[in-house]
PDB file of the backbone (N, CA, C, O) and the ligand in Angstrom, with CONECT records:
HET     ZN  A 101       1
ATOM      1  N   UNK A   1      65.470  54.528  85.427  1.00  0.00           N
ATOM      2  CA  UNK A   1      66.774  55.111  85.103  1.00  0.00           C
ATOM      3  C   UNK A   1      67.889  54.367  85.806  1.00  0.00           C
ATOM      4  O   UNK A   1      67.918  54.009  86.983  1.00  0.00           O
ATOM      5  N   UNK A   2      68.668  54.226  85.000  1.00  0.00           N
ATOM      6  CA  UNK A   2      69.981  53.469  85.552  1.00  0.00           C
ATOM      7  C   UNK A   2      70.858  54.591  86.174  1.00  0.00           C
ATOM      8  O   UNK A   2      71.120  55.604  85.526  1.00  0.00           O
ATOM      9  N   UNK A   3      71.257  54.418  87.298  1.00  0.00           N
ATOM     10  CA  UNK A   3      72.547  55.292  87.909  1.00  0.00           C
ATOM     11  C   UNK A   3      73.635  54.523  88.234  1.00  0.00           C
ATOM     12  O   UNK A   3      73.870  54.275  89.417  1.00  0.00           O
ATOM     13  N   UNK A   4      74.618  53.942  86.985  1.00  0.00           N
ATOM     14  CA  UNK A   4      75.388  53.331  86.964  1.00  0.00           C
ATOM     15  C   UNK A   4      76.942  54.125  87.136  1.00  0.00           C
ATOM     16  O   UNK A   4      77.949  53.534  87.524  1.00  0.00           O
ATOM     17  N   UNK A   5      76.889  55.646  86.745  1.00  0.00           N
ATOM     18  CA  UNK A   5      78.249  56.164  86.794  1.00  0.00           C
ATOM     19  C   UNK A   5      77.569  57.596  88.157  1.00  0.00           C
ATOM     20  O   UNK A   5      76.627  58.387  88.179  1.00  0.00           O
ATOM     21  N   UNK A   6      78.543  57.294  88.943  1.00  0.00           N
ATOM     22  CA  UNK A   6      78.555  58.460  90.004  1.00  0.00           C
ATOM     23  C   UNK A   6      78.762  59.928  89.274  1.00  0.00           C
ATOM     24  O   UNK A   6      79.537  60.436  88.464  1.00  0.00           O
ATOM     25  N   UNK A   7      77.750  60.254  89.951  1.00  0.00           N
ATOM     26  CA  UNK A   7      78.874  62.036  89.489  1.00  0.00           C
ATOM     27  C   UNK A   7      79.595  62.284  89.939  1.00  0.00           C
ATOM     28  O   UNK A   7      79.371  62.258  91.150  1.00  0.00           O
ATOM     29  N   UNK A   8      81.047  62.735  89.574  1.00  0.00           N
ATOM     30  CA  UNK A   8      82.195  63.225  90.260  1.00  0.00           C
ATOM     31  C   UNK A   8      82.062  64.695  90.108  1.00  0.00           C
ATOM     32  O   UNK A   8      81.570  65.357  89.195  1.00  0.00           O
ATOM     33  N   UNK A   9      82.672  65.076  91.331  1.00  0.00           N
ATOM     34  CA  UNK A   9      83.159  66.716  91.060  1.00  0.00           C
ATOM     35  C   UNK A   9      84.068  66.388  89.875  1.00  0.00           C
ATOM     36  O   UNK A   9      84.394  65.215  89.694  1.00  0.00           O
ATOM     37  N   UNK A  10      84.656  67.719  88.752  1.00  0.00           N
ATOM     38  CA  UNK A  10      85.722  67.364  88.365  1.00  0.00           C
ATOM     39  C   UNK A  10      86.813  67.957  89.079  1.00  0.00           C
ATOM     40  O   UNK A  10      86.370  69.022  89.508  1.00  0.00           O
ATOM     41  N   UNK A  11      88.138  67.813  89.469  1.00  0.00           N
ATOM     42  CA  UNK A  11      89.220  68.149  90.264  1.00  0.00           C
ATOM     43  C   UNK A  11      89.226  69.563  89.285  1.00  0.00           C
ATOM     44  O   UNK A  11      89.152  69.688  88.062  1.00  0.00           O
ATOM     45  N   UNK A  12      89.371  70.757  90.600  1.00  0.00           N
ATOM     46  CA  UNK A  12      89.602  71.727  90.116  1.00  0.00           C
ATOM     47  C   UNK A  12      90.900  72.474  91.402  1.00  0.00           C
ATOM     48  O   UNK A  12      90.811  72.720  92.605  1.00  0.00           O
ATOM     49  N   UNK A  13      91.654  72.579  90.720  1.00  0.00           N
ATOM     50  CA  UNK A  13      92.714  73.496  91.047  1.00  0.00           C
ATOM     51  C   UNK A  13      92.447  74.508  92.332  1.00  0.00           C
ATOM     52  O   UNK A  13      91.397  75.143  92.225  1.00  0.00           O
ATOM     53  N   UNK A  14      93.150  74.740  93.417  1.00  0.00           N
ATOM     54  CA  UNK A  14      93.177  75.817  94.014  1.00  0.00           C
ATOM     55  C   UNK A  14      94.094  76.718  94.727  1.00  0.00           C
ATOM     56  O   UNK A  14      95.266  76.431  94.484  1.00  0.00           O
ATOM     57  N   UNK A  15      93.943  77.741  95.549  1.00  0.00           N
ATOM     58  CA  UNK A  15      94.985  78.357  95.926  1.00  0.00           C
ATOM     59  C   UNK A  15      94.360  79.302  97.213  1.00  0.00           C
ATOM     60  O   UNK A  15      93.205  79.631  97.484  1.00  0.00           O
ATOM     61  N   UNK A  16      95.524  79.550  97.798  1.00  0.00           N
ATOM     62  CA  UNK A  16      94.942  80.348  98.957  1.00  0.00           C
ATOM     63  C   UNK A  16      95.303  81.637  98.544  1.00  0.00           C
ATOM     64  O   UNK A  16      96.343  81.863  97.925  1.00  0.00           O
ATOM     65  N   UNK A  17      94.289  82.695  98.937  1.00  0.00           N
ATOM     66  CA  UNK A  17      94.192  83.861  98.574  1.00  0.00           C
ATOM     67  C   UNK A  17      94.993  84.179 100.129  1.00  0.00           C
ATOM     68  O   UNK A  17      94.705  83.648 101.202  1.00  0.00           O
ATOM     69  N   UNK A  18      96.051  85.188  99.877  1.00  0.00           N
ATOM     70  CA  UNK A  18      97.202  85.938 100.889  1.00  0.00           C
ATOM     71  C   UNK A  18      95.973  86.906 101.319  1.00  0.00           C
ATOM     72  O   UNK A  18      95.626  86.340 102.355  1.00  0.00           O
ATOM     73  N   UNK A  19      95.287  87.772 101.203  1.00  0.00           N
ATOM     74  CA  UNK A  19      94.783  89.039 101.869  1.00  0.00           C
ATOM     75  C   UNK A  19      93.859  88.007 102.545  1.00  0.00           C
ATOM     76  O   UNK A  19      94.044  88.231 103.741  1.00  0.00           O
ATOM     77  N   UNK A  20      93.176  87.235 102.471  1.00  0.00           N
ATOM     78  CA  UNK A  20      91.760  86.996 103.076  1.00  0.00           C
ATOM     79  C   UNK A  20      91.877  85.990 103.542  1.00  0.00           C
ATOM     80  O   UNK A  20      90.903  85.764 104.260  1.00  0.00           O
ATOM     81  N   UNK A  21      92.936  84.788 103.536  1.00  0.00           N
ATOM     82  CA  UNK A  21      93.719  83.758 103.908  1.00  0.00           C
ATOM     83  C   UNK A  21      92.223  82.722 103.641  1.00  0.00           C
ATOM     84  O   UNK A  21      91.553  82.245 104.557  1.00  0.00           O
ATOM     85  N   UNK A  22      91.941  82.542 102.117  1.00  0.00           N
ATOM     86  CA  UNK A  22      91.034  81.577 102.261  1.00  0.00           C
ATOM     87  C   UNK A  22      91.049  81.155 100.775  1.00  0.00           C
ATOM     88  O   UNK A  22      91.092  81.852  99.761  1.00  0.00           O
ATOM     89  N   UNK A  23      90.988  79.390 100.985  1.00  0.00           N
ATOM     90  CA  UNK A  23      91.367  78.726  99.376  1.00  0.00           C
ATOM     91  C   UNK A  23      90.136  79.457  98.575  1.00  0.00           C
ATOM     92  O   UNK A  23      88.987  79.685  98.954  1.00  0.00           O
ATOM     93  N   UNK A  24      90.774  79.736  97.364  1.00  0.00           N
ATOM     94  CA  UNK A  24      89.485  79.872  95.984  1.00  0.00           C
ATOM     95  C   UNK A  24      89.758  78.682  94.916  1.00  0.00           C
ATOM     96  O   UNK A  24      90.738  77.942  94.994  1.00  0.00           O
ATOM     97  N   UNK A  25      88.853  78.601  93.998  1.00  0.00           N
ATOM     98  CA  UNK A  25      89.201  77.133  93.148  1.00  0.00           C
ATOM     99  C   UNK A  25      89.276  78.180  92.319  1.00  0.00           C
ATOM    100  O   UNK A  25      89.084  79.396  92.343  1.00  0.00           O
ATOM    101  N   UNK A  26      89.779  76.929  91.215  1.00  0.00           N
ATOM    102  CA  UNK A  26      89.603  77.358  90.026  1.00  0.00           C
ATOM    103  C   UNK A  26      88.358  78.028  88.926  1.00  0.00           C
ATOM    104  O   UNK A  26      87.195  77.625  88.964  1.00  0.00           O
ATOM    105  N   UNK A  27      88.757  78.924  88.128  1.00  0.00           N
ATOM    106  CA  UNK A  27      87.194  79.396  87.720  1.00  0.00           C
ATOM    107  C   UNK A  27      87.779  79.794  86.057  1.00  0.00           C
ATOM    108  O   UNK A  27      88.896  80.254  85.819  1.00  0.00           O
ATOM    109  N   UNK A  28      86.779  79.501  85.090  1.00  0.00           N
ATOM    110  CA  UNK A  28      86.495  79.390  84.161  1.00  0.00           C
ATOM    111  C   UNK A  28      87.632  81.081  83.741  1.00  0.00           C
ATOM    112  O   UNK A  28      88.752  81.182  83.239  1.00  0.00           O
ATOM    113  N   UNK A  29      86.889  81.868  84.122  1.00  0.00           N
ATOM    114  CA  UNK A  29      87.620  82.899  83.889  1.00  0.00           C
ATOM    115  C   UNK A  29      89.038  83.310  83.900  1.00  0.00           C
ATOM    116  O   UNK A  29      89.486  84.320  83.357  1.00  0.00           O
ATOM    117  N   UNK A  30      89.719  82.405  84.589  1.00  0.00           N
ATOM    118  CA  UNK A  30      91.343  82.010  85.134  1.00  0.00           C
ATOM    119  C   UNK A  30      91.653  81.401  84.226  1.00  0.00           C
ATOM    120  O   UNK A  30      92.870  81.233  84.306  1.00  0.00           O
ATOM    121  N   UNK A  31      91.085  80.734  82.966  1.00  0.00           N
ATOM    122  CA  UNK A  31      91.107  79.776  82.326  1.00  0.00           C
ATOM    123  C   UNK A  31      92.959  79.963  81.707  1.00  0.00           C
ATOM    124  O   UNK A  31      93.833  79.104  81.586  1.00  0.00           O
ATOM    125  N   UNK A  32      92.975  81.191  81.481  1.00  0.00           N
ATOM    126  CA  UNK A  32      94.109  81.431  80.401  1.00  0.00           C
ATOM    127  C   UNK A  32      95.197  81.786  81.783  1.00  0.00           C
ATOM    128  O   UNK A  32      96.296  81.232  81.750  1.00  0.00           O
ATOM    129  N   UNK A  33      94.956  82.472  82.672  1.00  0.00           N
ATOM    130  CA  UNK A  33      95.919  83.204  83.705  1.00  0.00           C
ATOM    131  C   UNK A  33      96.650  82.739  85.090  1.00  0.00           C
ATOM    132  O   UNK A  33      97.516  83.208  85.828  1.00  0.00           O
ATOM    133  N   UNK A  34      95.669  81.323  85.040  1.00  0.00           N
ATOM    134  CA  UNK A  34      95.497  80.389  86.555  1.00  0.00           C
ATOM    135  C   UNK A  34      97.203  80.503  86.894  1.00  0.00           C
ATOM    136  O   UNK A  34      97.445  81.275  87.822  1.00  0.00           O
ATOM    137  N   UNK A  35      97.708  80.223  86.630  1.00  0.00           N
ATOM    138  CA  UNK A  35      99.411  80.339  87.265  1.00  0.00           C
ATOM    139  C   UNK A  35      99.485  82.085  87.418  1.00  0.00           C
ATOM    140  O   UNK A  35     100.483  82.373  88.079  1.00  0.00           O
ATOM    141  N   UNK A  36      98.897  83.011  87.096  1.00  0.00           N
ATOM    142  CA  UNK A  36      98.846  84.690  87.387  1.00  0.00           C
ATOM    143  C   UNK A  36      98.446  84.795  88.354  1.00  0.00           C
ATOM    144  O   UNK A  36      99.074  85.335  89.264  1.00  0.00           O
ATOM    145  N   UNK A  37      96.780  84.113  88.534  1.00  0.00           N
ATOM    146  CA  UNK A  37      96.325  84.357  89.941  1.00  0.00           C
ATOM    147  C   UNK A  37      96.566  84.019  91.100  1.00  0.00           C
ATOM    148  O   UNK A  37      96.792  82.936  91.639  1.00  0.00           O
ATOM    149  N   UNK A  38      96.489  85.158  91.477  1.00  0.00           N
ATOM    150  CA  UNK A  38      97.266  85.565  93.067  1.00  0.00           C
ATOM    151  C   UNK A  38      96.282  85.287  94.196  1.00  0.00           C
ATOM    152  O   UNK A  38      96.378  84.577  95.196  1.00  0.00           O
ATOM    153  N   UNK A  39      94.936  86.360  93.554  1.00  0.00           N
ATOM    154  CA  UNK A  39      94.409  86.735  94.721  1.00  0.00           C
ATOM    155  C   UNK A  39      92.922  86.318  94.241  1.00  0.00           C
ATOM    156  O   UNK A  39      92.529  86.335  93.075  1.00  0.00           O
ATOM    157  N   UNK A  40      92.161  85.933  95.405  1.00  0.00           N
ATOM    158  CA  UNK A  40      90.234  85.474  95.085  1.00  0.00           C
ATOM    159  C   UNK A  40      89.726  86.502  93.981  1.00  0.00           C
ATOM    160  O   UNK A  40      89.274  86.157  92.890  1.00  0.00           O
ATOM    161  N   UNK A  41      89.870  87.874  94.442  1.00  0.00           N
ATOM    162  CA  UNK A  41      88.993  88.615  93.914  1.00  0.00           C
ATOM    163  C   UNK A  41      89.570  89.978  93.681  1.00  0.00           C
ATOM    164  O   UNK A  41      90.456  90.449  94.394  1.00  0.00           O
ATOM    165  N   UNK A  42      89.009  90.626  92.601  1.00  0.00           N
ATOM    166  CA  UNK A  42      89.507  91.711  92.074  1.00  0.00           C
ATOM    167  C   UNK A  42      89.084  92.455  93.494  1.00  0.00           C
ATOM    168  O   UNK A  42      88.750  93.481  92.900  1.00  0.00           O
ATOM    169  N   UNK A  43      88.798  92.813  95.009  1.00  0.00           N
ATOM    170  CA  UNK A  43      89.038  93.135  96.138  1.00  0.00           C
ATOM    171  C   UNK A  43      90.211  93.301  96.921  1.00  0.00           C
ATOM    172  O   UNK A  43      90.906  94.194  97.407  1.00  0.00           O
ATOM    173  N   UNK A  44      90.100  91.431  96.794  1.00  0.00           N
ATOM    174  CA  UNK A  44      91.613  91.343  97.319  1.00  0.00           C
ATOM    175  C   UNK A  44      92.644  91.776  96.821  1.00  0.00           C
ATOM    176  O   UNK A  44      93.470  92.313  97.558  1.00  0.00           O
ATOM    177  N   UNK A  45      92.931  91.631  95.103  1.00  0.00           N
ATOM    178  CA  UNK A  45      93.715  91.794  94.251  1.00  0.00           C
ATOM    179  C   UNK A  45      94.218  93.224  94.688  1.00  0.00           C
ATOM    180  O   UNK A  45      95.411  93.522  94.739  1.00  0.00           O
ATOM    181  N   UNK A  46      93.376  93.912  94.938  1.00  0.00           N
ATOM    182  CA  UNK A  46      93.565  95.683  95.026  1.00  0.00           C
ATOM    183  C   UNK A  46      93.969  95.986  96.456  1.00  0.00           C
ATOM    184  O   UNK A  46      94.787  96.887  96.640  1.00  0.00           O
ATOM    185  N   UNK A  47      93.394  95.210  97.647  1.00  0.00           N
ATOM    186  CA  UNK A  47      94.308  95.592  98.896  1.00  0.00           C
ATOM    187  C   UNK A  47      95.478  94.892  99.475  1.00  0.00           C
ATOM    188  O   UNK A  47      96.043  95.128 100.543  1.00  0.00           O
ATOM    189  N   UNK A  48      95.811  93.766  98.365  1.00  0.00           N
ATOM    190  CA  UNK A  48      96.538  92.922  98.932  1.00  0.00           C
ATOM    191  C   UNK A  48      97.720  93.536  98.075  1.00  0.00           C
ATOM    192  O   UNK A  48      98.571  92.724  97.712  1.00  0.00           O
ATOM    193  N   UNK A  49      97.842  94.489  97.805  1.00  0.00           N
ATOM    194  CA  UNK A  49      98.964  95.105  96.342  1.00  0.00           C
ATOM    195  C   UNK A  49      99.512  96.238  97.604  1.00  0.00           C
ATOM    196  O   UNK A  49      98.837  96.775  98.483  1.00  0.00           O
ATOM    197  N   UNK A  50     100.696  96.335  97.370  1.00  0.00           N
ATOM    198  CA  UNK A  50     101.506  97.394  98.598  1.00  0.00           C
ATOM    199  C   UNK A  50     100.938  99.217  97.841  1.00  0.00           C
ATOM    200  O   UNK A  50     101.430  99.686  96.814  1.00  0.00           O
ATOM    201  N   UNK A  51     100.194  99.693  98.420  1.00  0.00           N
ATOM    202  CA  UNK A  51      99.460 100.702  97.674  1.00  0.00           C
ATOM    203  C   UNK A  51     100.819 102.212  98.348  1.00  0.00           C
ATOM    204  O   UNK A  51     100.900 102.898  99.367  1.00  0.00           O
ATOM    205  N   UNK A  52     101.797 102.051  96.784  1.00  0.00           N
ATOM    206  CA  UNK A  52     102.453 103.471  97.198  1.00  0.00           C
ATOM    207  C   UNK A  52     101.696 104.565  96.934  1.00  0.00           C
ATOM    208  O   UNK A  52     101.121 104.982  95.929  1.00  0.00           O
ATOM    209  N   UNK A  53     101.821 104.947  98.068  1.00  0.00           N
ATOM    210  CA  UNK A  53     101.270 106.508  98.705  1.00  0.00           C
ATOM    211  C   UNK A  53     102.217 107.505  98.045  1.00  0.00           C
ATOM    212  O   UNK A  53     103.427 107.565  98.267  1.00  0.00           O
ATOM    213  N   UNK A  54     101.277 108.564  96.901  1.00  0.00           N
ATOM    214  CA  UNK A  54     102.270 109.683  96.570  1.00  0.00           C
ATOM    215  C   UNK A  54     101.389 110.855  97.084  1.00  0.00           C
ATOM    216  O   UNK A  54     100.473 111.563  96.666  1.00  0.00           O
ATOM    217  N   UNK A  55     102.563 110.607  98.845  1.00  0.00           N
ATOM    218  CA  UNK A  55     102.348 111.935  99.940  1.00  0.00           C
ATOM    219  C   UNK A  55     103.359 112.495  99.341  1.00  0.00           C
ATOM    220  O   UNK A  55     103.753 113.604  99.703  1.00  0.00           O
TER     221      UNK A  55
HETATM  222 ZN    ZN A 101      90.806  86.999  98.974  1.00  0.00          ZN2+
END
């Protein structure tokens, strides 16, 4: 077998998630929203949101 072309990663996009302060890449599922996403994970997404309290 010839291994004439390296495998490359392909460059994938990322961002730092604010609640958990840690880069996530890009993911298939972001496909349509990637400039929306904010946050790693529907986790973060939910505590990193200012949760008004109806005291
Ligand atoms: Zn996160």
């Amino acid at each position: 077998m010839r291994r004439s072309m390296v495998h490359r990663k392909p460059y994938l996009p990322e961002k730092q998630c604010p609640v958990c302060q840690r880069p996530f890449a890009w993911r298939k599922r972001w496909a349509r929203d990637w400039p929306q996403v904010v946050y790693c994970s529907e986790r973060c997404r939910r505590s990193g949101r200012p949760s008004a309290r109806h005291a």
